[in-house]
C-alpha positions as CSV (number, residue, x, y, z in Angstrom):
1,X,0.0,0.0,0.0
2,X,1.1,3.3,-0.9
3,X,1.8,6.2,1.6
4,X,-1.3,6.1,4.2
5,X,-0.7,8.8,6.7
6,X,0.1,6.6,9.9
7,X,0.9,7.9,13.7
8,X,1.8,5.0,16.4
9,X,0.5,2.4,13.9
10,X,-2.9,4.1,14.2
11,X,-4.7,5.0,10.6
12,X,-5.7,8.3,10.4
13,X,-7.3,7.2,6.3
14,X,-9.2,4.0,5.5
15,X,-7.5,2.1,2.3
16,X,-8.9,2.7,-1.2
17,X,-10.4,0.1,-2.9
18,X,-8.7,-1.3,-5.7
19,X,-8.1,0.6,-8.5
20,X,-5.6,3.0,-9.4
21,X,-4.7,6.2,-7.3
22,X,-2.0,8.5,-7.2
23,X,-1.6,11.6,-5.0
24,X,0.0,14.0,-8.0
25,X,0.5,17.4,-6.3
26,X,-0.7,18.7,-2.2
27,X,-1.0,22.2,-1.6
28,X,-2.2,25.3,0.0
29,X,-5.2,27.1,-2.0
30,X,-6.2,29.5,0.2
31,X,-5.1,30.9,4.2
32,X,-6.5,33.5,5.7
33,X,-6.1,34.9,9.8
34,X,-7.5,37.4,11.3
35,X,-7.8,39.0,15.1
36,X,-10.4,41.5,14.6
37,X,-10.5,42.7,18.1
38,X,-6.4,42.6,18.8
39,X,-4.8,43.9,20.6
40,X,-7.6,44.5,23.0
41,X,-8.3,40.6,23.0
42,X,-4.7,39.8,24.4
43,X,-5.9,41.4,28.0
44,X,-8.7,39.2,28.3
45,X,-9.4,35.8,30.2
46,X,-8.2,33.4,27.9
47,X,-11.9,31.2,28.5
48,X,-12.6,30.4,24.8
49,X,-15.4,28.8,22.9
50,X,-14.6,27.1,19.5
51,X,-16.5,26.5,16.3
52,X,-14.8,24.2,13.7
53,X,-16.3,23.8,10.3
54,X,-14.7,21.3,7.7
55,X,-15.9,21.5,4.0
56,X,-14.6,19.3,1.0
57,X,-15.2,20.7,-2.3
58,X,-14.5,17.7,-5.2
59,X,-13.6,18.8,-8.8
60,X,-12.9,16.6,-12.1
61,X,-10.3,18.0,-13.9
62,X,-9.5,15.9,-16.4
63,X,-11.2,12.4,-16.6
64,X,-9.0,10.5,-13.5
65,X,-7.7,13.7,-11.9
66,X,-9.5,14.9,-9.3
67,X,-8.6,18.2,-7.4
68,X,-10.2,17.8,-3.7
69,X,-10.3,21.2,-1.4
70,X,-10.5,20.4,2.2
71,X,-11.5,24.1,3.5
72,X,-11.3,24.4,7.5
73,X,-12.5,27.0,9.0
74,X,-12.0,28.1,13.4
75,X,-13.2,30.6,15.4
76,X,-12.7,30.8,18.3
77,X,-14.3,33.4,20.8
78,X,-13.8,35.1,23.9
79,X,-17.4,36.2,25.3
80,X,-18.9,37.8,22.2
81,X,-15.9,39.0,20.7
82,X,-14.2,36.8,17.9
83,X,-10.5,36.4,18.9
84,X,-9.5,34.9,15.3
85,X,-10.9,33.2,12.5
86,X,-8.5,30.7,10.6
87,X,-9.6,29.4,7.2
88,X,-7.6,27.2,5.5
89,X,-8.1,25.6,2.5
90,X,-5.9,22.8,1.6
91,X,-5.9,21.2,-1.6
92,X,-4.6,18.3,-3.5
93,X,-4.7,16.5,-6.9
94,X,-5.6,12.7,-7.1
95,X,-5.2,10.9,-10.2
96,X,-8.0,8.0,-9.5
97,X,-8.7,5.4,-12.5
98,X,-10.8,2.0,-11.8
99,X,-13.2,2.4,-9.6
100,X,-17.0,2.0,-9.3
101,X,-19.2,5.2,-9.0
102,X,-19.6,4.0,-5.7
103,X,-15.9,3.7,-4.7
104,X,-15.1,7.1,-6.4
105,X,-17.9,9.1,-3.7
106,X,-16.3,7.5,-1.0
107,X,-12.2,7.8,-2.4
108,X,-13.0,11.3,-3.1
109,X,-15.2,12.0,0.0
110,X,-13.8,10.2,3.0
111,X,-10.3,9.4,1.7
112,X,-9.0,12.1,-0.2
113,X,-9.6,14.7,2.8
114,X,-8.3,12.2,5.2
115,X,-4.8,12.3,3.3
116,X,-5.2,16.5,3.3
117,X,-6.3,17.0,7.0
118,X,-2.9,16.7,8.7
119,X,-1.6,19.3,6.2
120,X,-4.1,21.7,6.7
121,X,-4.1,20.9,10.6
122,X,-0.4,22.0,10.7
123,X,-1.5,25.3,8.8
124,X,-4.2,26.2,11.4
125,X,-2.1,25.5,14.1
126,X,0.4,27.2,13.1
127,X,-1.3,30.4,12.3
128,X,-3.0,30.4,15.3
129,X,1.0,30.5,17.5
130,X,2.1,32.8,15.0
131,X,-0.9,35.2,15.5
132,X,0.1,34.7,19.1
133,X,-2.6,32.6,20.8
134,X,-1.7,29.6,23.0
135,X,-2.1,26.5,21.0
136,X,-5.1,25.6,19.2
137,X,-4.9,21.9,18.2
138,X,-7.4,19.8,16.1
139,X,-8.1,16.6,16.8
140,X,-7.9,13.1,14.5
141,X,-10.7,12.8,12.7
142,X,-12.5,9.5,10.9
143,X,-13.6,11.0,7.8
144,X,-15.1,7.6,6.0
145,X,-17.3,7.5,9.3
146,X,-18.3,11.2,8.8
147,X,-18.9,10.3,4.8
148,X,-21.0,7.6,5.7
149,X,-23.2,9.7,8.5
150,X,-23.6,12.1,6.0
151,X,-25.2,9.5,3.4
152,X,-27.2,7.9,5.7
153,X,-29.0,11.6,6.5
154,X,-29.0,11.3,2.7
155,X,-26.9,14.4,1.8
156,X,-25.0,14.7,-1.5
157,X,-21.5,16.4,-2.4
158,X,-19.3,18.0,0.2
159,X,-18.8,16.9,3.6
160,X,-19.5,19.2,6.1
161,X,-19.1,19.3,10.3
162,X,-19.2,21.4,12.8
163,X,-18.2,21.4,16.8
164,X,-16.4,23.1,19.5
């Protein structure tokens, strides 16, 4: 099996099915920071209250080549005043031949984003230090069982959560 990102022997991405897939290029599509109410925000309690939003946006580029956009987005609040917002949208093209309809919702749906979450975890988390906030630190996520929640509740397309 090709590169499955792996911590501790623990899988952080199911396997594909069979077929052919290729990870062709990872990269950042999009960051954006801001503190709207620094430097005020510095001098109070530090008691924040989080919202996480992940969205995956899925686009044929050629037939087999598949760019997928994980987009994250954090804020993170202090009372009623935002402290930041980090969005990040991470991005990678998959070259994916040989698979069922089927297998090709899920690759692109559960699998893809699974491979581009630690890279766009790293990117909030660093932003978050370097806009000078104590650390801010997603956790693992399953994304094949956040797929298949999402079809049972019968939703098409992107993926989409939310939590704090």
């Amino acid at each position: 099996m090709a590169d499955r990102p792996r911590l501790s022997g623990v899988d952080f991405a199911p396997a594909p099915p069979s077929g052919e897939f290729n990870i062709l290029k990872v990269y950042v599509k999009d960051v954006s920071f801001e503190t709207p109410h620094s430097p005020g925000i510095f001098a109070k309690e530090w008691v924040p209250d989080a919202d996480v939003s992940l969205r995956t946006r899925v686009v044929e580029l050629d037939p087999g080549q598949y760019e997928i956009t994980l987009t994250i987005t954090a804020t993170v609040k202090i009372g009623e005043h935002t402290a930041f917002l980090a969005e990040v949208q991470q991005a990678g093209i998959f070259g994916i031949v040989g698979l069922t309809s089927d297998e090709l919702e899920s690759v692109t749906s559960a699998y893809c984003p699974a491979v581009l979450y630690p890279y766009a975890r790293e990117m909030v988390s660093d932003l978050v230090m370097r806009g000078g906030f104590p650390p801010f630190v997603l956790s693992p996520l399953n994304f094949e069982a956040l797929f298949e929640h999402q079809r049972a509740q019968g939703k098409d397309g992107a993926a989409e959560t939310s939590g704090g």
